[in-house]
C-alpha positions as CSV (number, residue, x, y, z in Angstrom):
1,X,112.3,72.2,134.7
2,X,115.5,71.0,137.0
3,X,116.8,69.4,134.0
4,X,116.9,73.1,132.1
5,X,120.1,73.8,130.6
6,X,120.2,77.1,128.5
7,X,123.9,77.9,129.1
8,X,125.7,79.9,126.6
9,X,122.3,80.0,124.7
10,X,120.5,83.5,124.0
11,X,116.9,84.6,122.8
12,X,116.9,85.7,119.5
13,X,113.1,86.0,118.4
14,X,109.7,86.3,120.2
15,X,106.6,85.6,117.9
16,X,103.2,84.1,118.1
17,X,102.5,80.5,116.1
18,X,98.9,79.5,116.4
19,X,98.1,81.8,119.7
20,X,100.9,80.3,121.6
21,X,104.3,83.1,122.0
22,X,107.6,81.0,121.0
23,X,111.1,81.7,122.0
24,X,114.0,81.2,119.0
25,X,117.5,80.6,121.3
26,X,121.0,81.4,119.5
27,X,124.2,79.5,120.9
28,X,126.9,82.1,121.8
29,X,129.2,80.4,123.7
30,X,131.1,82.7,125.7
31,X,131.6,85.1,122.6
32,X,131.0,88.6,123.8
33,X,128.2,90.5,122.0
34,X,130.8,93.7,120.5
35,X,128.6,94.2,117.3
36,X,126.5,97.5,116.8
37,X,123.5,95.5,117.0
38,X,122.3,93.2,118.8
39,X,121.2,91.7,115.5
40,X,124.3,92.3,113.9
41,X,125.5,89.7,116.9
42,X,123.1,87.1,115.8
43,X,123.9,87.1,112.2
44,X,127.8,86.5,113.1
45,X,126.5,83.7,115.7
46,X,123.9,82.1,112.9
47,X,126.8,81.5,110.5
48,X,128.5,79.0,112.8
49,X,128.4,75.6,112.0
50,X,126.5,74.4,115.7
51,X,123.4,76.9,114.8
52,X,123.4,76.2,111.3
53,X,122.8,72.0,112.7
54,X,121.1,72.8,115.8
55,X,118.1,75.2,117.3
56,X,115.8,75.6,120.3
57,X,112.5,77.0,120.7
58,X,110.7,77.1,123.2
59,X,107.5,78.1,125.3
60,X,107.2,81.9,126.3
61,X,107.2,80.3,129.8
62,X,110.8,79.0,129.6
63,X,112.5,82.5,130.0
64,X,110.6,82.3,133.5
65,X,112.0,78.7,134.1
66,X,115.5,79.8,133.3
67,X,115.4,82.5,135.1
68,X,114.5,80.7,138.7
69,X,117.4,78.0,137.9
70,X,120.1,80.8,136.9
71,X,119.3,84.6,137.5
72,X,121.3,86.7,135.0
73,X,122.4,90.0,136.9
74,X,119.7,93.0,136.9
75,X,119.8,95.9,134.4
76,X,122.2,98.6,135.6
77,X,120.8,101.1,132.5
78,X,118.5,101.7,129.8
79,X,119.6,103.6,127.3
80,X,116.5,105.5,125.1
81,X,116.9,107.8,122.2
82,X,115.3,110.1,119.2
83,X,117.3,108.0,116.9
84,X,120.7,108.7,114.9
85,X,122.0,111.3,117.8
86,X,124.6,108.9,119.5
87,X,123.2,106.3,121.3
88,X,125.0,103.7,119.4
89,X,128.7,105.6,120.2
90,X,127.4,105.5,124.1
91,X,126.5,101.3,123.3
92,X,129.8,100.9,122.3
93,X,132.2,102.4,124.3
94,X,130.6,100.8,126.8
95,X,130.9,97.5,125.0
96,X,134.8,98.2,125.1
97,X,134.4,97.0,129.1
98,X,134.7,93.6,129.8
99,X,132.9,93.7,132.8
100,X,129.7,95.6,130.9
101,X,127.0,93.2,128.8
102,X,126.0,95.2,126.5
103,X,122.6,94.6,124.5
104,X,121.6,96.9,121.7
105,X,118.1,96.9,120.3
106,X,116.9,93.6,120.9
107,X,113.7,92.7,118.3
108,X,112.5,90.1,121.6
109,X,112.4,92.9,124.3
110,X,110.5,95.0,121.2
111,X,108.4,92.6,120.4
112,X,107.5,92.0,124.2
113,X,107.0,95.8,125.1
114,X,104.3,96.3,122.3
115,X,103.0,92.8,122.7
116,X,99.4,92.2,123.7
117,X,99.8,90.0,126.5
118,X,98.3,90.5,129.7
119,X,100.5,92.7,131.8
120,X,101.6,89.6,134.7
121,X,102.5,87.6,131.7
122,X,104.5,90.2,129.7
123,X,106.1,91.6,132.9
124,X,107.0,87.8,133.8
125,X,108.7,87.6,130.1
126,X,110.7,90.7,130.0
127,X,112.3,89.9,133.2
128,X,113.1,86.8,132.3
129,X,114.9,87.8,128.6
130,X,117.0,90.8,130.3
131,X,118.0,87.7,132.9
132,X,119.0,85.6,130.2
133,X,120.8,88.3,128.8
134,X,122.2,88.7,131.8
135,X,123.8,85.6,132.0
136,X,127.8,86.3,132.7
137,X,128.8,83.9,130.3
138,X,132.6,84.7,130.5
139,X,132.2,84.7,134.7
140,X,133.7,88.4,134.2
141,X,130.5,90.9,133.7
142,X,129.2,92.6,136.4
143,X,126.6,95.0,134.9
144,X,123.9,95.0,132.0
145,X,123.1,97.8,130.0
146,X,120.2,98.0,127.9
147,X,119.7,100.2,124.5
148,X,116.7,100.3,123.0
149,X,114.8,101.2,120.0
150,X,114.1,104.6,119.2
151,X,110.3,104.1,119.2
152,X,110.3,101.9,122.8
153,X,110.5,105.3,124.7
154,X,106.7,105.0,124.1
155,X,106.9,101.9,126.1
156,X,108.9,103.5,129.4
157,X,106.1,103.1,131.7
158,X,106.2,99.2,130.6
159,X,109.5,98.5,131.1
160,X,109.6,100.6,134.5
161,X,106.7,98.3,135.6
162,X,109.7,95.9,135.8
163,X,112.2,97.5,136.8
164,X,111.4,100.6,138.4
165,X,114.7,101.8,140.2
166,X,116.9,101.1,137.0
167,X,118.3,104.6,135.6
168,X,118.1,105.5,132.2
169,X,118.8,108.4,130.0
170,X,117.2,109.5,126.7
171,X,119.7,111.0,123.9
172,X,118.4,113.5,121.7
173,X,120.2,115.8,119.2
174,X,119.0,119.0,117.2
175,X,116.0,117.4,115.2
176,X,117.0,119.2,111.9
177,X,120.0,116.9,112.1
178,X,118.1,113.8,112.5
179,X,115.8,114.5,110.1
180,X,118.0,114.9,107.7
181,X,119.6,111.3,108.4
182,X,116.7,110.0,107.7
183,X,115.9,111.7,104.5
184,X,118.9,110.0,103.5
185,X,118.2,106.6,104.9
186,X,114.8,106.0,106.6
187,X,114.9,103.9,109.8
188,X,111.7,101.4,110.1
189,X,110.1,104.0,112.3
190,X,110.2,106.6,109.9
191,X,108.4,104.8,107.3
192,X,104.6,104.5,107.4
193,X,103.8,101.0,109.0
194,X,107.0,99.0,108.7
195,X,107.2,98.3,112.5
196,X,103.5,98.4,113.0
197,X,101.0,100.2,115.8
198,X,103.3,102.1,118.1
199,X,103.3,105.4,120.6
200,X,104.4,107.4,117.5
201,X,101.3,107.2,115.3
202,X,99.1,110.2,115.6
203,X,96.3,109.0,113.2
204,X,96.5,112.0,111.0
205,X,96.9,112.4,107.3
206,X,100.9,113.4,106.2
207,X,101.5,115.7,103.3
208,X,105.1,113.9,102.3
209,X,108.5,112.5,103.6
210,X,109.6,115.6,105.3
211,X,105.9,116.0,107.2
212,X,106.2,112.4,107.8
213,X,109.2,112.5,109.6
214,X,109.2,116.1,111.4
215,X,106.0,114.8,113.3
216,X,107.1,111.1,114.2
217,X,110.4,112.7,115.7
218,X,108.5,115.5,117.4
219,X,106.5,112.9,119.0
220,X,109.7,111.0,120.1
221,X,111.1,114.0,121.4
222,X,107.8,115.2,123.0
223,X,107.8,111.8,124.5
224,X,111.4,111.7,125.9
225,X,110.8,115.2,127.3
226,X,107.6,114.1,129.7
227,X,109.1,111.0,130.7
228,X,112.7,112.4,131.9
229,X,110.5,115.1,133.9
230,X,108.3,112.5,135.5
231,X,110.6,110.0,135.9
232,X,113.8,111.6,136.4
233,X,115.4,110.6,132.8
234,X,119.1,111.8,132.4
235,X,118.4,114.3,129.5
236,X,122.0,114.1,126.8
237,X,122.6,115.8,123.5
238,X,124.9,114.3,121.0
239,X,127.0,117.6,121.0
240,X,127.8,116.4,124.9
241,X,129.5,113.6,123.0
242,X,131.9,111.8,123.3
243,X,133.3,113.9,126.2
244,X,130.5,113.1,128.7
245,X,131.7,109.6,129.6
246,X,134.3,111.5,131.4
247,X,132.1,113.6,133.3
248,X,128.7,113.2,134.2
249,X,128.0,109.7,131.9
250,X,131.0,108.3,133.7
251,X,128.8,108.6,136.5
252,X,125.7,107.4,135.4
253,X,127.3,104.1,134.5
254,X,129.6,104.1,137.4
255,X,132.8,104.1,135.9
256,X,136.2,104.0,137.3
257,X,139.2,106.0,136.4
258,X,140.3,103.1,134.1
259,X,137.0,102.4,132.8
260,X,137.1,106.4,131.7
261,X,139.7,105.4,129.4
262,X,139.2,102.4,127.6
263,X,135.5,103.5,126.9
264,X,137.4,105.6,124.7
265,X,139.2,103.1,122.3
266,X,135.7,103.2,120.4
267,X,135.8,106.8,119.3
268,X,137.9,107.2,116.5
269,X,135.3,104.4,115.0
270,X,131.9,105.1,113.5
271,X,129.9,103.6,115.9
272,X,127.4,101.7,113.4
273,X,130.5,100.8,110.8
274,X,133.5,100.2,113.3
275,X,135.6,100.0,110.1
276,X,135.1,103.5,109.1
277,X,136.7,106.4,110.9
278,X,133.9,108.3,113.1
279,X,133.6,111.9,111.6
280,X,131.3,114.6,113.1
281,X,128.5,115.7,110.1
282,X,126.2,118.5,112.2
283,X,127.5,120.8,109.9
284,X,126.8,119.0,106.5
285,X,123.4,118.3,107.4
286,X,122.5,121.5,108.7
287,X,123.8,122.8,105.2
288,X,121.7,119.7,103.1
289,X,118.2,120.7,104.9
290,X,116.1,121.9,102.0
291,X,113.7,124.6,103.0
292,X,110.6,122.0,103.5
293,X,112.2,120.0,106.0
294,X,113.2,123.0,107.8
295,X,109.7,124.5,107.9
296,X,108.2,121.2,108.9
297,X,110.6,120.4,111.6
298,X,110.2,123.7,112.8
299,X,107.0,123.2,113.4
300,X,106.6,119.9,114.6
301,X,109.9,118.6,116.4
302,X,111.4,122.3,117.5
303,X,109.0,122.9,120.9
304,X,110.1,119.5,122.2
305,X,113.2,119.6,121.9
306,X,113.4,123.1,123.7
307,X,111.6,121.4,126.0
308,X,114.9,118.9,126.9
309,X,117.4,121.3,126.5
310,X,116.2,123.4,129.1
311,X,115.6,120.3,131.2
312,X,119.3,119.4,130.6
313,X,120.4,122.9,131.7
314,X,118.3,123.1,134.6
315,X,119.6,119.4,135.8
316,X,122.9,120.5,134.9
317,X,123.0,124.2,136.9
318,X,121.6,122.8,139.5
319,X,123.9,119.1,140.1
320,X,127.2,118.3,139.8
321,X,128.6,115.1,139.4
322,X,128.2,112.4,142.4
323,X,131.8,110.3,142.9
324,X,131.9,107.3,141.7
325,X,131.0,104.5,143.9
């Protein structure tokens, strides 16, 4: 193990192979991760020449090893979400800091929450990715923030197992909205058994898309309304956006009066297609909900998300914003 040299080198892929869990390692380099997605990063980094000639994989164990040799710095926020409501604007404007590591749905830290493995071992693993992506490859980052996948708010109480004093907020928008977005272009959760068992399956029969996807967000916004009132989750809706990270997200993610502002150089792009102009659609989608979905998200994903609004206006009647530290 003293002879363990992962510098510059990132996980990229969990899996089992013949009962044993594998790590796949990407070199990066010292190139900061500015992409969307984490995957989006890995693409870029597969195409260059030194990963195209050379790969590492490794035993589930190593992550543990690399840890104890070189401790990456601790999670300063997770960042949950009902899907298509903002997250990914949050993700980047933070990704604008230079001082911020910034890690977007990872498929490893998936694939480990939902994994089988004995709770030591998978609690042993997951702190050992986040410290590898923790590693301050350009000597300059100070904090790590964490977004996740829409569905891994089922897995809070597995992650908190690991880090239990790490804050994290779950972003939510009017579920009419969403489900429209997904009408349009289903993510993997919202299409029956692309990303496998998970917190979101209720067992029953669906009658159609729009059922479908009214109950799997309902459950995600059900979800994300328990867990901020048991565990003190920062409740945001994507109207709040992007103005919050000058009020009361600038606080969750400590930031400075100069930080304030250059968060901001990622607004006036779309935050999953930086080379498209960001334009706000609540309006057009309220207007393209056919009477179905309507109905159906009515029924299912409406009482939740009363639910977190009045948890946001309760938080937000009864706090105001700490300085920043």
């Amino acid at each position: 193990m003293e002879h363990l040299n992962l510098d510059g080198w990132l996980p990229i892929r969990i899996w089992q192979q013949a009962g044993e869990w594998r790590v796949d390692w990407c070199w990066f380099g010292d190139q900061p991760l500015h992409q969307p997605f984490f995957r989006d990063s890995v693409d870029e980094a597969l195409r260059l020449p030194f990963n195209q000639a050379f790969r590492r994989q490794t035993p589930l164990s190593t992550l543990s090893d690399w840890q104890t040799i070189s401790p990456g710095l601790a999670p300063s926020a997770f960042i949950f979400h009902a899907s298509r409501c903002g997250s990914t604007l949050i993700s980047q404007m933070l990704a604008q800091l230079d001082n911020h590591i910034v890690i977007s749905e990872p498929p490893p830290l998936d694939a480990l929450l939902r994994s089988a493995l004995p709770p030591a071992e998978r609690n042993a693993a997951i702190l050992g990715l986040l410290s590898a992506y923790g590693q301050p490859r350009r000597g300059v980052e100070q904090r790590l923030v964490i977004k996740l996948d829409a569905w891994n708010i089922g897995e809070l109480k597995r992650l908190r197992a690991c880090f239990p004093d790490t804050p994290w907020l779950f972003v939510y928008r009017d579920p009419l909205e969403i489900a429209v977005s997904h009408l349009r272009r289903p993510g993997l959760h919202m299409v029956p058994g692309l990303i496998g068992a998970s917190a979101l399956d209720d067992g029953a029969q669906f009658y159609g898309r729009e059922d479908f996807i009214a109950r799997r967000l309902g459950k995600l916004l059900q979800l994300g309304a328990e867990h901020c009132r048991e565990f003190s989750g920062l409740a945001v809706n994507y109207r709040e956006l992007p103005g919050a990270m000058e009020g009361r997200l600038a606080a969750f993610f400590a930031l400075d009066a100069e930080q304030r502002t250059l968060v901001f150089g990622a607004v006036n792009q779309h935050a999953k297609q930086p080379v498209e102009t960001f334009v706000a659609d609540s309006e057009g989608k309220q207007r393209e909900a056919s009477p179905l979905l309507r109905a159906r998200v009515e029924c299912w994903a409406h009482g939740p998300y009363a639910v977190l609004e009045q948890l946001r206006h309760d938080l937000n009647s009864s706090t105001t914003n700490p300085p920043c530290p």
